[in-house]
N, CA, C and O atoms as CSV, one atom per row, in Angstrom:
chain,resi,resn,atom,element,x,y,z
A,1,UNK,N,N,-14.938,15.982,16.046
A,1,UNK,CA,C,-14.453,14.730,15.476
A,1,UNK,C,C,-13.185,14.324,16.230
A,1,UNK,O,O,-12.196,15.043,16.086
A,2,UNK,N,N,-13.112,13.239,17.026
A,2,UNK,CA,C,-11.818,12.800,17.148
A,2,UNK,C,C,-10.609,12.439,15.973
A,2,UNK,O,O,-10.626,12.285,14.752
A,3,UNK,N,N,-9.365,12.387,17.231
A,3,UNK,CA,C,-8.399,12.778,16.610
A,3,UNK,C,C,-7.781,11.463,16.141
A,3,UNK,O,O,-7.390,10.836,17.125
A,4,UNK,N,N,-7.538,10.788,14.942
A,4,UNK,CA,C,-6.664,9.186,15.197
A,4,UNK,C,C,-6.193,9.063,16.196
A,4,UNK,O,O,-6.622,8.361,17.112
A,5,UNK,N,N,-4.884,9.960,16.193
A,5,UNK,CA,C,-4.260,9.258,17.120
A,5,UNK,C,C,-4.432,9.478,18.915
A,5,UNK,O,O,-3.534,9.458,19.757
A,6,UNK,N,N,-5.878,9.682,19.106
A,6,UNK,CA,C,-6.821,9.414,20.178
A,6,UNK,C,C,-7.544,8.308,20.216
A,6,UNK,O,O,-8.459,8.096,21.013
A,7,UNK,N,N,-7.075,7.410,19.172
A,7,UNK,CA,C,-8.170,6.026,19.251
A,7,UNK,C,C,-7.690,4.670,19.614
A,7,UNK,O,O,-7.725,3.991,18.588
A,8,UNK,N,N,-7.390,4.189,20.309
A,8,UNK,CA,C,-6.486,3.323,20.919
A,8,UNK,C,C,-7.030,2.196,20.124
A,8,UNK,O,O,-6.218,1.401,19.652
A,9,UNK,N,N,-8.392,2.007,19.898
A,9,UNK,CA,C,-8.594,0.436,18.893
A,9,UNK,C,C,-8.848,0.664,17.715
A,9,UNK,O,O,-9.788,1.320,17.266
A,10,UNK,N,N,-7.702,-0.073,16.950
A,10,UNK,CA,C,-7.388,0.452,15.807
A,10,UNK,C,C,-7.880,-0.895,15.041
A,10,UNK,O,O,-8.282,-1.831,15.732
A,11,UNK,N,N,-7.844,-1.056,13.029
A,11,UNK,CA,C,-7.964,-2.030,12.234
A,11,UNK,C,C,-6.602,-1.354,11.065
A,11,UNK,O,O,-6.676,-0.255,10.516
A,12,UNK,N,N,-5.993,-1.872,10.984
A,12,UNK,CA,C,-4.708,-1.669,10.163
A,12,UNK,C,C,-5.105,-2.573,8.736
A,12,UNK,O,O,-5.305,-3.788,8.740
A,13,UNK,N,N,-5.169,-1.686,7.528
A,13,UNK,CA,C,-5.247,-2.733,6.190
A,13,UNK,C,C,-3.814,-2.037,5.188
A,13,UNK,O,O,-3.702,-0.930,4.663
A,14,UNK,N,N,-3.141,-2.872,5.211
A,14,UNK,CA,C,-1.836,-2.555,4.366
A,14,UNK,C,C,-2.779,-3.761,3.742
A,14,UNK,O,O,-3.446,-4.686,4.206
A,15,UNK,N,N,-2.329,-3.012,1.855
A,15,UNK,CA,C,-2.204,-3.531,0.586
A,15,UNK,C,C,-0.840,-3.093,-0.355
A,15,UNK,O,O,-0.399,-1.945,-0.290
A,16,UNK,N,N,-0.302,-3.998,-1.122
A,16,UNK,CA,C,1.154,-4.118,-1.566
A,16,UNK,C,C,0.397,-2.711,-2.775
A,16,UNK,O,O,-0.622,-2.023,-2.822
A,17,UNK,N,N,1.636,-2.903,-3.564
A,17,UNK,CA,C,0.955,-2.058,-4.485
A,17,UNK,C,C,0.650,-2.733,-5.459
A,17,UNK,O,O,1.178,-3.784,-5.823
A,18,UNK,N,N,-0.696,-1.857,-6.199
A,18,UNK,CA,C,-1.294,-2.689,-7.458
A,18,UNK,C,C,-1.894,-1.937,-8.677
A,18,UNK,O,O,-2.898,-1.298,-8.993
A,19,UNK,N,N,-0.484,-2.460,-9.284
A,19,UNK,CA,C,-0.035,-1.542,-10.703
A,19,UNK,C,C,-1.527,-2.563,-11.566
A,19,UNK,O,O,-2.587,-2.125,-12.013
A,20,UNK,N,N,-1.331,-3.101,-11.548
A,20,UNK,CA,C,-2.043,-4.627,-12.258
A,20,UNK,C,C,-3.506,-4.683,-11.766
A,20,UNK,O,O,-4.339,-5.464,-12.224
A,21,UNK,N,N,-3.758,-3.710,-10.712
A,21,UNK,CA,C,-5.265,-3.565,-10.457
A,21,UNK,C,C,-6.165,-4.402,-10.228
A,21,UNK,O,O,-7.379,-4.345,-10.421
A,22,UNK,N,N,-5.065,-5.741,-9.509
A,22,UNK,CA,C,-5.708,-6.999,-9.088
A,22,UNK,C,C,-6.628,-7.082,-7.872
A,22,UNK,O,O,-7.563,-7.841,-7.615
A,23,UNK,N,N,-6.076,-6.068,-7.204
A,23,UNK,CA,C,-6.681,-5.758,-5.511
A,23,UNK,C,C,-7.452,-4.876,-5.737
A,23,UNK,O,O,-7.780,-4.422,-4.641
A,24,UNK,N,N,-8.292,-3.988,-7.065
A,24,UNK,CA,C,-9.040,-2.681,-6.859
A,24,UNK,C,C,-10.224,-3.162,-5.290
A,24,UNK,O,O,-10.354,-2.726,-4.146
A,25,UNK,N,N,-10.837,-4.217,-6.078
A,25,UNK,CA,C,-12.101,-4.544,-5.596
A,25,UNK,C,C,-12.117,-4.996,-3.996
A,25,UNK,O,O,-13.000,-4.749,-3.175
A,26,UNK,N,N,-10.603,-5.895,-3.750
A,26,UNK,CA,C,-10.541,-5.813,-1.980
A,26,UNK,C,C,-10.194,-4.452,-1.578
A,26,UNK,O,O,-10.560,-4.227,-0.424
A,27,UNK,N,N,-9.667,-3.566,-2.090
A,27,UNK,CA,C,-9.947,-1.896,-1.374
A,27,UNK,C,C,-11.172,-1.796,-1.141
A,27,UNK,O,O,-11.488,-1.892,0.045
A,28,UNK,N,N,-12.118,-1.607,-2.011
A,28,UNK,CA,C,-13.292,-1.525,-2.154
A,28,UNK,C,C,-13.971,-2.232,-0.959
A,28,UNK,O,O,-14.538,-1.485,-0.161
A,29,UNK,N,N,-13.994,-3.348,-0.756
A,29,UNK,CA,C,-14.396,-4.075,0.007
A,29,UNK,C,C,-14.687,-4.199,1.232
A,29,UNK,O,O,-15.691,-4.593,1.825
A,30,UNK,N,N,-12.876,-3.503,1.801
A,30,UNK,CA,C,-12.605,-3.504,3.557
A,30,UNK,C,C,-13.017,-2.136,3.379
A,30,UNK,O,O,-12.965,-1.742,4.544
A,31,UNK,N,N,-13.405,-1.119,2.666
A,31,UNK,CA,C,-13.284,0.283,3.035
A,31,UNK,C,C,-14.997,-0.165,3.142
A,31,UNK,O,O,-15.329,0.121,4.292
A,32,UNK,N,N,-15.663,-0.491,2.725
A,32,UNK,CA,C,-17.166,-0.821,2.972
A,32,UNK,C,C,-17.691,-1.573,4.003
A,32,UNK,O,O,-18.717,-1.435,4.669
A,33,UNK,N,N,-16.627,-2.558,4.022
A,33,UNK,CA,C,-17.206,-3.169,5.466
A,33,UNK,C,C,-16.413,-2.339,6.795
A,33,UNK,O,O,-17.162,-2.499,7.759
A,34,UNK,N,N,-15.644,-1.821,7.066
A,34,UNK,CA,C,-14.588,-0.707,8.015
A,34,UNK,C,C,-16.347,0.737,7.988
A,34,UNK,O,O,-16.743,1.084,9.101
A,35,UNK,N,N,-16.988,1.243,6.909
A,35,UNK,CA,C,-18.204,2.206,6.877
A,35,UNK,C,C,-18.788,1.519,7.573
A,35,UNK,O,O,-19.448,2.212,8.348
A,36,UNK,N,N,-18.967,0.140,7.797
A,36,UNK,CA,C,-20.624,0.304,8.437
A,36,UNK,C,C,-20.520,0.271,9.618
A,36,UNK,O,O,-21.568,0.467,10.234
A,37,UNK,N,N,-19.041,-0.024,10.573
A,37,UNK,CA,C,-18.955,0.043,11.942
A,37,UNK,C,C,-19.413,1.324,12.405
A,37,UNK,O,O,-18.968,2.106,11.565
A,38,UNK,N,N,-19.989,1.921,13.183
A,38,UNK,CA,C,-20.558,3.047,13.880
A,38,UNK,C,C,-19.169,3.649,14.591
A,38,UNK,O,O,-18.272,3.124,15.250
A,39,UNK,N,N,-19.419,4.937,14.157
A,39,UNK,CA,C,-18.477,5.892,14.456
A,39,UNK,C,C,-16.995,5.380,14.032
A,39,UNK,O,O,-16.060,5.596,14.804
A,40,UNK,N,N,-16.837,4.870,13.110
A,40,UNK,CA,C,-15.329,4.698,12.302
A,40,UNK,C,C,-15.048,5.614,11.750
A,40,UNK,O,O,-15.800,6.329,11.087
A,41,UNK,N,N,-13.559,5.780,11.991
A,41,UNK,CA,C,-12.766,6.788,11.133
A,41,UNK,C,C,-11.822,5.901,10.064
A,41,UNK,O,O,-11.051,4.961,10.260
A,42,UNK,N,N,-12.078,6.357,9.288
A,42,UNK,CA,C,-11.727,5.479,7.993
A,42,UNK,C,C,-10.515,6.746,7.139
A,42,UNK,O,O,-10.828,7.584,6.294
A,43,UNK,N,N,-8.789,6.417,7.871
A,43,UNK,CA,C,-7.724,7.332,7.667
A,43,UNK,C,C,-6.914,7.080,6.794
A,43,UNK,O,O,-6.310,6.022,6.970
A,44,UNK,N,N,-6.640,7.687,5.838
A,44,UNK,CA,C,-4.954,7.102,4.944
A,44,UNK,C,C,-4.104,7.620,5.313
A,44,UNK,O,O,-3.820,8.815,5.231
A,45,UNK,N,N,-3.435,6.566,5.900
A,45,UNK,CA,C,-1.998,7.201,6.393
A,45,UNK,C,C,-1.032,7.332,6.074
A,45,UNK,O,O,-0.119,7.375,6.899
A,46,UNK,N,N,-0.770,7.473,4.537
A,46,UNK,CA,C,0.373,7.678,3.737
A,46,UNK,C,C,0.151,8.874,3.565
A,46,UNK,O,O,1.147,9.575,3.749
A,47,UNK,N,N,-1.216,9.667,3.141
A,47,UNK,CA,C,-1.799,11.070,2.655
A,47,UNK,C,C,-2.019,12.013,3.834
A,47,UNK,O,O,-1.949,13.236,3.710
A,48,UNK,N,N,-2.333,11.287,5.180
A,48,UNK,CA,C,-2.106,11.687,6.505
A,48,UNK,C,C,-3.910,12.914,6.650
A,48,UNK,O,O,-4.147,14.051,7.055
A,49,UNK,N,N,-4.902,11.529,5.913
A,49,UNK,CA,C,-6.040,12.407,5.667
A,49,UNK,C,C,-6.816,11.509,6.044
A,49,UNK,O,O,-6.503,10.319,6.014
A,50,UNK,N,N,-8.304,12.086,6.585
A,50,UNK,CA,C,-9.508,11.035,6.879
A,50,UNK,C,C,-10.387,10.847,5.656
A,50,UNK,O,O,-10.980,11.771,5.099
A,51,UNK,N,N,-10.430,9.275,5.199
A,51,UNK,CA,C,-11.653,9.651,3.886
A,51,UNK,C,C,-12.470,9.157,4.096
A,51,UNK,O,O,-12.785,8.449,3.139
A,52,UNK,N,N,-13.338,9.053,5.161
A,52,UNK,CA,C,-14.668,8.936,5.461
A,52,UNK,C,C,-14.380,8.822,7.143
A,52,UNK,O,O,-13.469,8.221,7.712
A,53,UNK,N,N,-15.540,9.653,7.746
A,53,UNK,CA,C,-15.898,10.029,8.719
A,53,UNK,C,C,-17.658,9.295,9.084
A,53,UNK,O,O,-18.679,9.895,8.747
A,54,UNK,N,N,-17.670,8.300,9.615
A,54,UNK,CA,C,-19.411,7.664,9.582
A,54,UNK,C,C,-19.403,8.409,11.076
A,54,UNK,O,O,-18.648,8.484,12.045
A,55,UNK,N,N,-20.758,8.935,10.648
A,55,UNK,CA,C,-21.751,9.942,11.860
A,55,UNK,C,C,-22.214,8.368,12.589
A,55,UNK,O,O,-22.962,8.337,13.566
């Protein structure tokens, strides 16, 4: 598996925070459309973890 920071083309999604749970569903959203690109690494980089790896 490559490494992030071996991937020079990146998609950056900052969301504010949401106490109010107004944004659940755009998380939801870009993390589904970001899966179906082939071979995406889908990273949180606050947790400094990969949460989905598409084969």
């Amino acid at each position: 598996m490559p490494e992030v920071k071996d991937c020079p083309e990146r998609i950056r999604f900052v969301f504010p925070p949401d106490h109010g749970e107004e944004f659940t569903n755009h998380f939801i959203w870009a993390i589904s459309y970001l899966s179906a690109i082939p071979d995406a690494i889908i990273f949180d980089e606050t947790n400094k973890r990969s949460l989905a790896k598409i084969p």
